[in-house]
C-alpha positions in Angstrom: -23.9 11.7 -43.6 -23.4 15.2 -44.9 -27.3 14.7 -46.9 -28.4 14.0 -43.5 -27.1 16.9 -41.8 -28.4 19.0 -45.0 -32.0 18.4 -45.1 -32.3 18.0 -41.1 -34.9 20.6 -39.7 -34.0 23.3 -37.2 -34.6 26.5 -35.9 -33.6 29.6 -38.7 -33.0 33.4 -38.1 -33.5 35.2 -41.7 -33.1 38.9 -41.4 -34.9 40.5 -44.2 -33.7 44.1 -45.3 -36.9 45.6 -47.2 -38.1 48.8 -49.1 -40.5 50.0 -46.0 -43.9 49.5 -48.7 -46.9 48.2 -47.8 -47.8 44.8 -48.6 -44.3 43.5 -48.4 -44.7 41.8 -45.0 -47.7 39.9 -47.1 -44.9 39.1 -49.7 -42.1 38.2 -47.5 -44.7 35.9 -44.9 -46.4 34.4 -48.1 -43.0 32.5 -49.4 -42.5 30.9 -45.8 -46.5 29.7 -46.0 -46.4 28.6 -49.3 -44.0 26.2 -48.5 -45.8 24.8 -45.3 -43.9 26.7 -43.1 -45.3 28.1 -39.8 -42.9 31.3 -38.7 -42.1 31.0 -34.8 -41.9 34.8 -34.6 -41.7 37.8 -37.0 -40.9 41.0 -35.9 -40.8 44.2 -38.3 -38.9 47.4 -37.6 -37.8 50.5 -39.2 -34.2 50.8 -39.5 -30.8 53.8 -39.2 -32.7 54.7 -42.4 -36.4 55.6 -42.7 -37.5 54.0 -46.0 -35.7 51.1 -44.3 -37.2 48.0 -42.8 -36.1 45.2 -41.2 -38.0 41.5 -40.4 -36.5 39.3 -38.3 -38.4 35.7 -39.0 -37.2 32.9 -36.9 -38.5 29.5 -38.6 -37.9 25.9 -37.9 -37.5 23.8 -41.5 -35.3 21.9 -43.7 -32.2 23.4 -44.5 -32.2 22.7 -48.1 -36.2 24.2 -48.5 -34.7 27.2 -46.5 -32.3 28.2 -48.5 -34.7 28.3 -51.8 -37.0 30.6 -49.8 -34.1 32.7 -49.0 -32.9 33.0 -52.9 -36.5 33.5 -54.0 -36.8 36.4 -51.0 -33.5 38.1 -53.0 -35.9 37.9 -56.1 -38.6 40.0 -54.4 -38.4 43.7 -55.7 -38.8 45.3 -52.4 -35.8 43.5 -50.7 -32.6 45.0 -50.2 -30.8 42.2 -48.4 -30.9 38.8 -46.9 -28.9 37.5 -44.0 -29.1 34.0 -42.3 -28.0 34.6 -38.9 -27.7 30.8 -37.9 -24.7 29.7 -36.6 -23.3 32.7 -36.4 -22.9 34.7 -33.3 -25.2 37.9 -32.5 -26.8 40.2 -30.6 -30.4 38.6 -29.9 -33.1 39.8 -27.5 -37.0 39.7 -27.1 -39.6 40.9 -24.7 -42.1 38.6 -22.3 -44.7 39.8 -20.0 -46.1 37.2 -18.0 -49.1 37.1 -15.6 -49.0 35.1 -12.6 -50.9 33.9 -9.9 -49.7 35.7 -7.0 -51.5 34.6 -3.7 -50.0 36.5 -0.7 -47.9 33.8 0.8 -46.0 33.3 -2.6 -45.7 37.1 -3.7 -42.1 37.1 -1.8 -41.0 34.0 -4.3 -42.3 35.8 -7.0 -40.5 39.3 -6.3 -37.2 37.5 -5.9 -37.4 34.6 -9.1 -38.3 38.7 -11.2 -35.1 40.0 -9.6 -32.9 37.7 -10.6 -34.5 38.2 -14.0 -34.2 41.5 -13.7 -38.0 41.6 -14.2 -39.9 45.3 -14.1 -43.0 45.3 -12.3 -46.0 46.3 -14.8 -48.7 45.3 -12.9 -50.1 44.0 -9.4 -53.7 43.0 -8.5 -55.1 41.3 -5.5 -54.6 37.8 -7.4 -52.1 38.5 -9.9 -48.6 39.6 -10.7 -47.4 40.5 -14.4 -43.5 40.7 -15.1 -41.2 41.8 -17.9 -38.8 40.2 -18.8 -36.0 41.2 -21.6 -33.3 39.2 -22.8 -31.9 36.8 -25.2 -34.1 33.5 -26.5 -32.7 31.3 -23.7 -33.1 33.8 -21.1 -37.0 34.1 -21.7 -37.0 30.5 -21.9 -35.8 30.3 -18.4 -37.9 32.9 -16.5 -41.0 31.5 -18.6 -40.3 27.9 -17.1 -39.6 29.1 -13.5 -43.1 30.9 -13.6 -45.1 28.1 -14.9 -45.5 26.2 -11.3 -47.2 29.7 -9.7 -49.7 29.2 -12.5 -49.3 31.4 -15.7 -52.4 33.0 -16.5 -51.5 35.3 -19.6 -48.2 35.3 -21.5 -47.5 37.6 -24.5 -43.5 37.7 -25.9 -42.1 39.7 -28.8 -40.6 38.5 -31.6 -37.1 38.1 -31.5 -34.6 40.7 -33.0 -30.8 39.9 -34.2 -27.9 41.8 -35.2 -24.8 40.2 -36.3 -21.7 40.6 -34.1 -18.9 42.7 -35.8 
């Protein structure tokens, strides 16, 4: 049982300290591809320190693959540290903006579905609405699914970011 549970495939958050150098994204993204793996989201930011950065790659694969591709990232001269933040609790958020239809006699709907979202405004036309929308993973998920019956039109969302919990 405990094979099955180790090679099952889910959803991983790998935080990846790195010497901020270019070509290192190129480095970090190549190990993930070379193995077949297609990241859900990457999202690179300087850190407290400004030779600093940190990617946050969210990936769905085998737990056993996962883990080689997290020793060989240790290998790679420009990282400083890696941390697997699944399972373990954090701090997560990401960013959606999301372009509706908005025909007059649902604009009302729309307002109050982006307040209890706490949705900003960014943009009104004579057919459309676009909404932002921050939050963690599930949250987006949520507002994403309650817009899609008004007709999504455009949808961009950030990658997500994660910081372990003290």
């Amino acid at each position: 049982m405990a094979a099955g549970n180790e090679n099952s495939v889910r959803q991983h958050v790998i935080s990846v300290k790195v010497e901020n150098r270019s070509g290192v994204l190129a480095r970090v993204a190549g190990l993930f591809s070379a193995r077949g793996y297609n990241i859900d989201s990457l999202t690179v930011s300087t850190t407290e320190h400004d030779d600093v950065s940190v990617m946050t790659i969210v990936v769905r694969g085998d737990d056993r693959i996962i883990e080689q591709v997290k020793k060989q990232l240790n290998k790679l001269i420009d990282v400083i540290k890696v941390s697997d933040h699944t399972g373990l609790p954090t701090v997560e958020r990401e960013f959606v903006l999301v372009r509706v239809n908005a025909p007059p006699a649902k604009r009302a709907e729309i307002y109050q579905l982006g307040e209890i979202f706490k949705a900003d405004i960014a943009d009104i036309s004579q057919r459309s609405i676009t909404l932002g929308v921050k939050g963690d993973p599930e949250n987006i998920n949520n507002f994403i699914e309650l817009m899609k019956p008004y007709g999504i039109r455009e949808l961009m969302r950030t990658g997500r970011v994660s910081l372990l919990k003290e």
